[in-house]
FIRORO-70097 format. One record per residue (C-alpha): x, y, z; residue in three letters. Coordinates in steps of 0.001 Angstrom, whole numbers. Example, Ala and Ser with C-alpha at 12.3 -4.5 7.8 and 13.67 -1.06 7.14 Angstrom:
<romis>
<romi <12300,-4500,7800>,'ala'>
<romi <13670,-1060,7140>,'ser'>
</romis>
This chain:
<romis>
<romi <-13924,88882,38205>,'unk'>
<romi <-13869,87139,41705>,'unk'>
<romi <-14420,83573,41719>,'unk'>
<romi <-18007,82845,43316>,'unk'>
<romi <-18302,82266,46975>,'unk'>
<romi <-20434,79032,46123>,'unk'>
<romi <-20095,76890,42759>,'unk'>
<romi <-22609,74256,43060>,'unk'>
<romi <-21464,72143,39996>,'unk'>
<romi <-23777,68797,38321>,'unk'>
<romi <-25090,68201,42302>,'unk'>
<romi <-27212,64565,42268>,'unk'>
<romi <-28886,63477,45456>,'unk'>
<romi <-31003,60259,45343>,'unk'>
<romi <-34043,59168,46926>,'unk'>
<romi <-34183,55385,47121>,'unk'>
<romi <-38041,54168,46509>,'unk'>
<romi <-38037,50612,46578>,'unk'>
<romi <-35286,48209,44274>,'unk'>
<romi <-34290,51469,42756>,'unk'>
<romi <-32939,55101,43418>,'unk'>
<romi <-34936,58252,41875>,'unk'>
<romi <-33017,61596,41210>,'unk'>
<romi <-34775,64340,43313>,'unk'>
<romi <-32004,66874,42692>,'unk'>
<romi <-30944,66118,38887>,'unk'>
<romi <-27275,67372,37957>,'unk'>
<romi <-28389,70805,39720>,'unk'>
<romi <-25265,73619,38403>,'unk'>
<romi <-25356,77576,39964>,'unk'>
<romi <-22984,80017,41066>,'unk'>
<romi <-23191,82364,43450>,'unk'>
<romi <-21334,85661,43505>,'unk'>
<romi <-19812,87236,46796>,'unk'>
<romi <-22412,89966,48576>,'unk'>
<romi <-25253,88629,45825>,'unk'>
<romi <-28728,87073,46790>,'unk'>
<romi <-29274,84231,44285>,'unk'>
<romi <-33363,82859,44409>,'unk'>
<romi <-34164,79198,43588>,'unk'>
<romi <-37440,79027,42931>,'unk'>
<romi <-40322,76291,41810>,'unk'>
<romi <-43557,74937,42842>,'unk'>
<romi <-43263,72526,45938>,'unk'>
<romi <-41578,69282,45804>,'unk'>
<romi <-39061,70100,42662>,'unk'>
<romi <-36701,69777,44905>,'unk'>
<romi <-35545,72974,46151>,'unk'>
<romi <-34905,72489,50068>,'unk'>
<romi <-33129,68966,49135>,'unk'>
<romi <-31019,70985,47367>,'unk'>
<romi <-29714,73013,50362>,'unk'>
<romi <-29740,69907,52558>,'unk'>
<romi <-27411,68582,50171>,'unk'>
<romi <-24662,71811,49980>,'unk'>
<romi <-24819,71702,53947>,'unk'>
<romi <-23982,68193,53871>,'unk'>
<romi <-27649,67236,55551>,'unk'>
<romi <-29825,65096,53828>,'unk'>
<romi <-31570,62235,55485>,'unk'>
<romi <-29590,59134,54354>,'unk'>
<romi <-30849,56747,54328>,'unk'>
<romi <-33561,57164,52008>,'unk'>
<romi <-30862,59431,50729>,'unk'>
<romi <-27980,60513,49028>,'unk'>
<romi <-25565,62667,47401>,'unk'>
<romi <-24503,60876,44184>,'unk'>
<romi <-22659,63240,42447>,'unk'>
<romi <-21140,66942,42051>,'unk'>
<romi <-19182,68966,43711>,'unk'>
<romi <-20244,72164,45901>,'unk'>
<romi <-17213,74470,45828>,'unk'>
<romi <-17328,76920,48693>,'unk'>
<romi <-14175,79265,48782>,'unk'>
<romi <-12784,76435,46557>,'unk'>
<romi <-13193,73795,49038>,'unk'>
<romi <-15511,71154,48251>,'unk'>
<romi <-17889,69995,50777>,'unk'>
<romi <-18755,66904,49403>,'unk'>
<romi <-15287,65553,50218>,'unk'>
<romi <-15208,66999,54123>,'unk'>
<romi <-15436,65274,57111>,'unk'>
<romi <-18094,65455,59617>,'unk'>
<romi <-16326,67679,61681>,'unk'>
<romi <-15161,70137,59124>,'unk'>
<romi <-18506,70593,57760>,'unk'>
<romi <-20346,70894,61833>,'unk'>
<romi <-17533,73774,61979>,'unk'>
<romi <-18510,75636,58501>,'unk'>
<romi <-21990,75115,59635>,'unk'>
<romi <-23479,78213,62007>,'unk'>
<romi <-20492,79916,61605>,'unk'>
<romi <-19464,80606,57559>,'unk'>
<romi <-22615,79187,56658>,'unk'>
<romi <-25585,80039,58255>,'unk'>
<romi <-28937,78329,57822>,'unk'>
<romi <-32865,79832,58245>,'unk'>
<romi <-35144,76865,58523>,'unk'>
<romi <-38767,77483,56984>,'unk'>
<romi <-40245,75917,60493>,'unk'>
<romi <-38638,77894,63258>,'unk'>
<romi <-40142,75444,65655>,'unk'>
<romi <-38353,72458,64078>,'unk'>
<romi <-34868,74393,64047>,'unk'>
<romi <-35245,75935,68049>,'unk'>
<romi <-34774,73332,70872>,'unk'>
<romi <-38378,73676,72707>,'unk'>
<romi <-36724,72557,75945>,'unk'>
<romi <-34124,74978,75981>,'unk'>
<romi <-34260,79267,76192>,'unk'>
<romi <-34033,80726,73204>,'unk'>
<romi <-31088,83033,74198>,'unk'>
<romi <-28683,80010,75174>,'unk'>
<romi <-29299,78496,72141>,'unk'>
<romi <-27825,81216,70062>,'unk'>
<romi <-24698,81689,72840>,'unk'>
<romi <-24187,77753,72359>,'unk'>
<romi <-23148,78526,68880>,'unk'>
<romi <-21258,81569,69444>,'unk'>
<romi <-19230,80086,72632>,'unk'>
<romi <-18242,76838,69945>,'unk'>
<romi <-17309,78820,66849>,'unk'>
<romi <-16324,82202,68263>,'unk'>
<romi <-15073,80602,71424>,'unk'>
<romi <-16588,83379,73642>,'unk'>
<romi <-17100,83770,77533>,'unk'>
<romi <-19994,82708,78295>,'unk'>
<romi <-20748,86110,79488>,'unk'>
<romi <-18870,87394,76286>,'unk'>
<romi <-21953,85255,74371>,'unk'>
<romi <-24801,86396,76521>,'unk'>
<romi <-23765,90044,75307>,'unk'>
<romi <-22936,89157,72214>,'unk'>
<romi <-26357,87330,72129>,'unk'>
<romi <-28450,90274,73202>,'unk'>
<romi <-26931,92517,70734>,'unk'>
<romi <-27256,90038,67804>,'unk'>
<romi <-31238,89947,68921>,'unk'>
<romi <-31835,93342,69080>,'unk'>
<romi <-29916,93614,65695>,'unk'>
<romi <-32878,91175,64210>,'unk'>
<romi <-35906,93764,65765>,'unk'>
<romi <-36602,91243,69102>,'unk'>
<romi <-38136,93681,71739>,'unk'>
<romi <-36255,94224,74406>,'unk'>
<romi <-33980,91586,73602>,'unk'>
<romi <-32144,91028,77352>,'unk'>
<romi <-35799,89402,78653>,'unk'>
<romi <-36107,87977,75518>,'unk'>
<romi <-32978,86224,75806>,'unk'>
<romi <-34593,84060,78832>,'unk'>
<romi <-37776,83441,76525>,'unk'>
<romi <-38885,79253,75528>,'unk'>
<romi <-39711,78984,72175>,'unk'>
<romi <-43630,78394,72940>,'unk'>
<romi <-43413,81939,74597>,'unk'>
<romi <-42946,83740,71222>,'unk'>
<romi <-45139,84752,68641>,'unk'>
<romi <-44253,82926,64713>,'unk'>
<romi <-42891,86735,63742>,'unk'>
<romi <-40714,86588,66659>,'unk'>
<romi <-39550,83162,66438>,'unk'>
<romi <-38013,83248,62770>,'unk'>
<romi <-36456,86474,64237>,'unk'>
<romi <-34504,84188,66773>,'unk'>
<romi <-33993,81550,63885>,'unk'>
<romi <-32249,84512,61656>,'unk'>
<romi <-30444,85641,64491>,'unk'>
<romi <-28637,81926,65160>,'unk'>
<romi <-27927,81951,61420>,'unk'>
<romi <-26383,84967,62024>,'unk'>
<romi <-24741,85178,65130>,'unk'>
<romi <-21195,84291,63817>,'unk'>
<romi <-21138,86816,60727>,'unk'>
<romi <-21149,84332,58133>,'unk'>
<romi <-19924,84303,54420>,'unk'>
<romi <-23165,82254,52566>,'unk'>
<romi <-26688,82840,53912>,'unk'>
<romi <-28869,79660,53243>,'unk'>
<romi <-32712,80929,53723>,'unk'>
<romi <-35504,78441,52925>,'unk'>
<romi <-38713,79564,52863>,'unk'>
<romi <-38242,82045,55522>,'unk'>
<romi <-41243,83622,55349>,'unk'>
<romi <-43556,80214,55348>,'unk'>
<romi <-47054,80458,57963>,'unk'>
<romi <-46036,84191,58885>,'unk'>
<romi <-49131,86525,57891>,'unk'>
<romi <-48107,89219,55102>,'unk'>
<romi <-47046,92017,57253>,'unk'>
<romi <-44684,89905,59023>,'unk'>
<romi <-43766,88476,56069>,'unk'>
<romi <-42363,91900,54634>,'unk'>
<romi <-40448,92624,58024>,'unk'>
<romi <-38756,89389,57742>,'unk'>
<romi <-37827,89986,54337>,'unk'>
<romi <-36648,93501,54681>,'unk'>
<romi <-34607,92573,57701>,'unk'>
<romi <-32743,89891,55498>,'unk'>
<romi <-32211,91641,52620>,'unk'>
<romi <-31104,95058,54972>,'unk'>
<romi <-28835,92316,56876>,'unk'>
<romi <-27639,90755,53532>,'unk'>
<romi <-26343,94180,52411>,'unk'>
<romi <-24947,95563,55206>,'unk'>
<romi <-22835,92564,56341>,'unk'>
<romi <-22352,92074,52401>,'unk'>
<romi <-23351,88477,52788>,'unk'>
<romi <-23988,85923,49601>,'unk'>
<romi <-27591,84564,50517>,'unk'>
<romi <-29301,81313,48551>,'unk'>
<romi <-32655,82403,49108>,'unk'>
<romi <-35400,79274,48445>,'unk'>
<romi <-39122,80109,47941>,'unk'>
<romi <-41989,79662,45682>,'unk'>
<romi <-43485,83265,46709>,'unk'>
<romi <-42131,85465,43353>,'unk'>
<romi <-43360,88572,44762>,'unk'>
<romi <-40451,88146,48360>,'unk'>
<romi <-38089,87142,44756>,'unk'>
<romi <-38904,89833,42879>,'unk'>
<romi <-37314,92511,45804>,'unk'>
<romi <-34564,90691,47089>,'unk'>
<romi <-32502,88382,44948>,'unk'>
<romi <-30503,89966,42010>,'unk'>
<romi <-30605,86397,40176>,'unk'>
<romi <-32912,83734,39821>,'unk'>
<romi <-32789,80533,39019>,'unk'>
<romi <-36339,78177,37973>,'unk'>
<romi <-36507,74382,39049>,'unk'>
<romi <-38794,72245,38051>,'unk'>
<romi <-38313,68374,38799>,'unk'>
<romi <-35124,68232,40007>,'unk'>
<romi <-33592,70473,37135>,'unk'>
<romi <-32584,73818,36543>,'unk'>
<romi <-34609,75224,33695>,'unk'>
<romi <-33976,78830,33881>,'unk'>
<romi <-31834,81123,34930>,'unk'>
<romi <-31985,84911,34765>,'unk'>
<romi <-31149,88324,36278>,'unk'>
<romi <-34277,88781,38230>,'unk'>
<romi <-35392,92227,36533>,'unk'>
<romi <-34589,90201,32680>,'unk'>
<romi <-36369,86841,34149>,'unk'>
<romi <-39760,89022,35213>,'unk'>
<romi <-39832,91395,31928>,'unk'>
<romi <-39267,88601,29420>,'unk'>
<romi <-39408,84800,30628>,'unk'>
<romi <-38085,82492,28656>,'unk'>
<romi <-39283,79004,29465>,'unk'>
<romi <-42719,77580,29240>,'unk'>
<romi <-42902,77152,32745>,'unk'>
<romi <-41258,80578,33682>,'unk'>
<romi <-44067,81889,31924>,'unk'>
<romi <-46139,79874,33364>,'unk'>
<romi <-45410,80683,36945>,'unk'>
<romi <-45870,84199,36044>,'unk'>
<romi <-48906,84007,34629>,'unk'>
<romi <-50678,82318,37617>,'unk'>
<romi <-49751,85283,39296>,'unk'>
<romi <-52669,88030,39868>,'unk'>
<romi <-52102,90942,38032>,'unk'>
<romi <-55160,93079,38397>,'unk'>
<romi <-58238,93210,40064>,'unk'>
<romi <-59729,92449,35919>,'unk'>
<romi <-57769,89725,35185>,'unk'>
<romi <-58417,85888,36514>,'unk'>
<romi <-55893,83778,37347>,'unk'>
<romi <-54133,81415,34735>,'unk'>
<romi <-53123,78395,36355>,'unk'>
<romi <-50232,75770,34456>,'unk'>
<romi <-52342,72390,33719>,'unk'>
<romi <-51881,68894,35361>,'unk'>
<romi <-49529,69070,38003>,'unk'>
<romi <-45387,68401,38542>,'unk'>
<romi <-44477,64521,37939>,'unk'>
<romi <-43620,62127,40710>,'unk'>
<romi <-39937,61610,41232>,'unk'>
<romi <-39695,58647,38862>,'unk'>
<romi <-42260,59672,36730>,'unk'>
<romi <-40526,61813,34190>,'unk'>
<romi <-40287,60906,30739>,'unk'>
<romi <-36558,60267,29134>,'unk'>
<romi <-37562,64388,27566>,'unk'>
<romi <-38434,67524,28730>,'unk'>
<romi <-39631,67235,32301>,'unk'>
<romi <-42390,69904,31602>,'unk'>
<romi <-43620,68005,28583>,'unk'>
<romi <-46740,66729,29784>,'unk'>
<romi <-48289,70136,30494>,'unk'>
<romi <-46373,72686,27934>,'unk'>
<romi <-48580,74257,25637>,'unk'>
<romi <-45935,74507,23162>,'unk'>
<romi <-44513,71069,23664>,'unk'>
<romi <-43565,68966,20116>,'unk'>
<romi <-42526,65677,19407>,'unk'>
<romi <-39124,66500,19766>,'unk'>
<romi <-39852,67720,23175>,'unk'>
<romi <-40785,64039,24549>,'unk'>
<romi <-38203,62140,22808>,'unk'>
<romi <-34668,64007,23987>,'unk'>
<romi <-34148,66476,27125>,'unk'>
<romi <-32590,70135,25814>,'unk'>
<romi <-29666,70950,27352>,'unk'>
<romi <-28896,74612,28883>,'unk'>
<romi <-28809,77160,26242>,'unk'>
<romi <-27417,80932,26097>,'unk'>
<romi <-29943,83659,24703>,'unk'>
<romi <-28083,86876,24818>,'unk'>
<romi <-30718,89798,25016>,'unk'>
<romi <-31385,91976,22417>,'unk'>
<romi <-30091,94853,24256>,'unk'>
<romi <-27274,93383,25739>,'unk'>
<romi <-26111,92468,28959>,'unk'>
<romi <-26155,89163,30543>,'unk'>
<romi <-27053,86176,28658>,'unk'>
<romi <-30604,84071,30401>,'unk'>
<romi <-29993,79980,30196>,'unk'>
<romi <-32568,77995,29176>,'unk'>
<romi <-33505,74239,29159>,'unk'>
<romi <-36039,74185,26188>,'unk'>
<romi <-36154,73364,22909>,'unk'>
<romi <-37276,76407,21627>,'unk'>
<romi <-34254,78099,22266>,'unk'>
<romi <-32089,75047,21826>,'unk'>
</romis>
């Protein structure tokens, strides 16, 4: 087998709150296979987007910081490049969708010139060569008539249209890894589903790897092939997504399930209390407080990752629970 396009291997990033520095990504460890859509998913604030910041190099330090890890992509790791080396990976072999397309476009500036920018510094285009170029990639994405569009502020778009424009700068330079948080955040449903179908039918033509972050398991349940579950800075799950939705494994998996709606019949089963403070875990299992299985054993020590092959073969889930342990 090919060696995965991205190893993300015992990534730390710390927040510093007051005297002392919290872990808001904890020892985080996936792998993503080439052409594969990998989902990290979890409620909000476990730690998910800090976790991309922190492969692309971008986390707000101060308060933060990477502590530890290595991110292997292609075998390099990017927690030992330079500046420079990573603003060359970044837009290009990497390309990033921003949940708020109105934080990632430059208001001031059209929207077709900011893709071009990108294209004319890693392509090294004309910049008529990048106007084309430009066009094409927009119309690619669905934009209506894309060579008006291309002259178009930011504030002249609808949200739909916007995070087409984001996903069309991420993809402008035909990258490798696709990093997509939250793409579909503050878009109504049916634009939700276009935005997702264009990903995944961009993902598999241009056989990109895509990290896709999001907390909505329905847009997880079509497009990612594996899934990985964070809860408080950890990795407690992970699972081939058809094996994670037909049998869940941890507490919380099941959890996240079951607050889903299921039937018109059926009421809603939310998880008790509510995800811990960074600082606020206890020295055991993060989800202690509001398992319904939890034991004393539970509080005292943290499980590691465990292997549960499936009874009917195939590839093994991982699980951080004692259950299992």
């Amino acid at each position: 087998m090919s060696q995965p396009l991205l190893q993300i291997d015992r990534l730390t990033t710390l927040l510093a709150h007051g005297a002392c520095e919290i872990p808001v990504v904890d020892r985080v460890s996936l792998d993503l296979d080439r052409g594969a859509c990998l989902a990290l998913v979890g409620e909000s604030g476990c730690g998910k987007s800090m976790t991309a910041l922190s492969v692309l190099g971008l986390v707000p330090a101060p308060p933060c910081r990477v502590a530890g890890g290595r991110v292997l992509f292609d075998g390099r790791d990017l927690l030992h490049q330079g500046d420079e080396t990573l603003r060359q990976l970044r837009g290009n072999r990497i390309g990033m969708v921003f949940q708020e397309p109105l934080t990632a476009l430059n208001p001031v500036m059209r929207v077709g010139p900011q893709i071009a920018e990108s294209l004319r510094l890693h392509q090294r285009l004309s910049r008529d060569a990048a106007r084309l170029r430009t066009i094409a990639v927009l119309a690619d994405v669905g934009v209506p008539d894309p060579a008006r569009r291309y002259h178009d502020y930011p504030h002249q778009l609808s949200g739909g249209l916007r995070q087409r424009v984001v996903i069309a700068m991420a993809l402008a330079c035909q990258p490798d890894l696709l990093i997509a948080d939250e793409p579909t955040t503050a878009l109504d449903v049916t634009v939700q589903a276009q935005i997702m179908t264009l990903l995944h039918r961009m993902q598999r033509e241009r056989h990109m790897t895509m990290l896709l972050i999001s907390h909505d398991l329905g847009i997880v349940a079509h497009a990612a092939d594996q899934v990985a579950v964070m809860y408080a800075g950890r990795i407690v799950e992970t699972a081939p997504v058809a094996r994670l939705f037909n049998a869940p494994l941890h507490p919380y998996t099941r959890g996240l399930l079951g607050s889903l709606p299921h039937g018109r019949s059926e009421s809603l089963q939310p998880i008790r209390g509510v995800v811990p403070r960074p600082g606020e875990c206890s020295r055991g299992c993060r989800f202690y407080p509001r398992c319904d299985f939890a034991r004393a054993q539970c509080h005292e020590r943290e499980p590691g990752l465990a292997e549960v092959a499936p009874s009917t073969g195939g590839e093994c889930q991982r699980v951080r629970c004692w259950l299992y342990a």
